[in-house]
N, C-alpha and C positions, 0 to 999 in steps of 0.2 A: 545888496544887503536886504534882509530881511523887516517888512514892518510892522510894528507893536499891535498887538491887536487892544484896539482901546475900547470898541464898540463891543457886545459878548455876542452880538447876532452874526457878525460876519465867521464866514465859509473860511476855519483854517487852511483850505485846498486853493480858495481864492487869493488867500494874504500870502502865502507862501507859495506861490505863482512860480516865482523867479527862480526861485532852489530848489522845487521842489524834486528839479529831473536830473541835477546834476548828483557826478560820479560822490560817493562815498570818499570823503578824504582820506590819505595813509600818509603817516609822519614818513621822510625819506632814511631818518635819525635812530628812531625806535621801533623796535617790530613790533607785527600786531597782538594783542595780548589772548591765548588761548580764553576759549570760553569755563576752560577748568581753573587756570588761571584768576578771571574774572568774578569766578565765581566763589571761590575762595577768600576774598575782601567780603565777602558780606555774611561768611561762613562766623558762626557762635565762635566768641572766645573762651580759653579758661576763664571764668569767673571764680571761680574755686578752687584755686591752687592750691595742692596739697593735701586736697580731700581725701583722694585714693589712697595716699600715704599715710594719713589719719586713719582710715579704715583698715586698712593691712595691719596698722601697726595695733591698734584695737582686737583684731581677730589673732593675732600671734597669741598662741598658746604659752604659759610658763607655770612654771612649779612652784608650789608653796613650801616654804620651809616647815621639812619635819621636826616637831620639839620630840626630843628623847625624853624617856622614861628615866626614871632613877636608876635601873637598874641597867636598860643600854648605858648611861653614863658612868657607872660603875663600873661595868667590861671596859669603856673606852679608855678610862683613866688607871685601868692596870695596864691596858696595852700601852698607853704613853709612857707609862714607867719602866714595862721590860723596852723599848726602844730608846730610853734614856738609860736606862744599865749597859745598852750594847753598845752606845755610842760611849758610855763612860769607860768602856773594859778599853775602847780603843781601834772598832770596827764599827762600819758605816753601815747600818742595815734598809735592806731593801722593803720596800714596801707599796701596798695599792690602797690608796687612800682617796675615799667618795668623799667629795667635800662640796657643798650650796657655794652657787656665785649668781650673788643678788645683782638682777638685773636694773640697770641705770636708766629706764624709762617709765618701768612703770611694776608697782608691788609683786615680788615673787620673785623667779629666778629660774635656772635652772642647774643640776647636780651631772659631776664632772666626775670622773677617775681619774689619776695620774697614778704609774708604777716612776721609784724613784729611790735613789740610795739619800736618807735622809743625813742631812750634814751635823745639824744640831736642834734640840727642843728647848727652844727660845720662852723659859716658864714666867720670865717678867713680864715678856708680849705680848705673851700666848698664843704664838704662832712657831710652825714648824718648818727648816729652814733647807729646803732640798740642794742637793749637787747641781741637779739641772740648771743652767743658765735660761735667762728670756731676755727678749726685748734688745735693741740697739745698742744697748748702755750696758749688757748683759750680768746684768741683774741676778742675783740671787732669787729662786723660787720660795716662795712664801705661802702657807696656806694658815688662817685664822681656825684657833682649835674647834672655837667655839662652830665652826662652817661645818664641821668633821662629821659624816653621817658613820662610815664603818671604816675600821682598817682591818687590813690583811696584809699579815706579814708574807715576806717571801724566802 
């Protein structure tokens, strides 16, 4: 066994006499640990989880919602009225309608198309009630008038 060096003058080569020539020990148990390995415990952690995802999600581009003029709202709200005359004669008319879907992270959004036979013009909700099914539960397609950039009839 090895003795303490108490004095600071003595010769570590002196005090460690005894061990100093013997072999390198290896567990018989564990193998020896690469030096990439090794070197990887001392390797920087994340400290800053989620930074990059912060960042990304900062730089993603979205759209602002356009307000209509009076007179785009004018066209939109005759066109809602001939697709509620069609739907009242008793036929399901088709349609491609640009509507904003406000983005849940952060102010803005971006504008979608859907082509779609409209079921009914839901005017207490004011939302428009498409055939399309969505989702698990298969749900009725919904878009809020107010989202509505342009429609085009088909």
């Amino acid at each position: 066994m090895a003795r303490r060096i108490t004095d600071k003058g003595k010769d570590p080569r002196v005090v460690y006499a005894d061990i100093i020539d013997h072999p390198h020990w290896q567990s018989k148990t564990h193998p020896h640990m690469s030096l990439y390995d090794r070197a990887a415990q001392f390797s920087p952690f994340a400290a800053l989880t989620g930074y990059n995802d912060m960042i990304n999600e900062e730089a993603r581009i979205v759209d602002h919602k356009v307000e209509l003029e009076e007179a785009d709202l004018e066209q939109l709200n005759r066109e809602l009225n001939l697709i509620n005359e069609v739907i009242i004669s008793g036929t399901l008319p088709t349609a491609a309608i640009t509507y904003f879907i406000p983005d849940p992270l952060k102010s803005g959004g971006k504008y979608e198309t859907v082509i779609g036979q409209i079921r009914k013009n839901d005017t207490a909700r004011r939302k428009l009630v498409f055939m399309n099914r969505k989702g698990y539960a298969n749900l009725n397609f919904e878009i809020d008038m107010r989202d509505i950039l342009e429609i085009h009839a088909m």
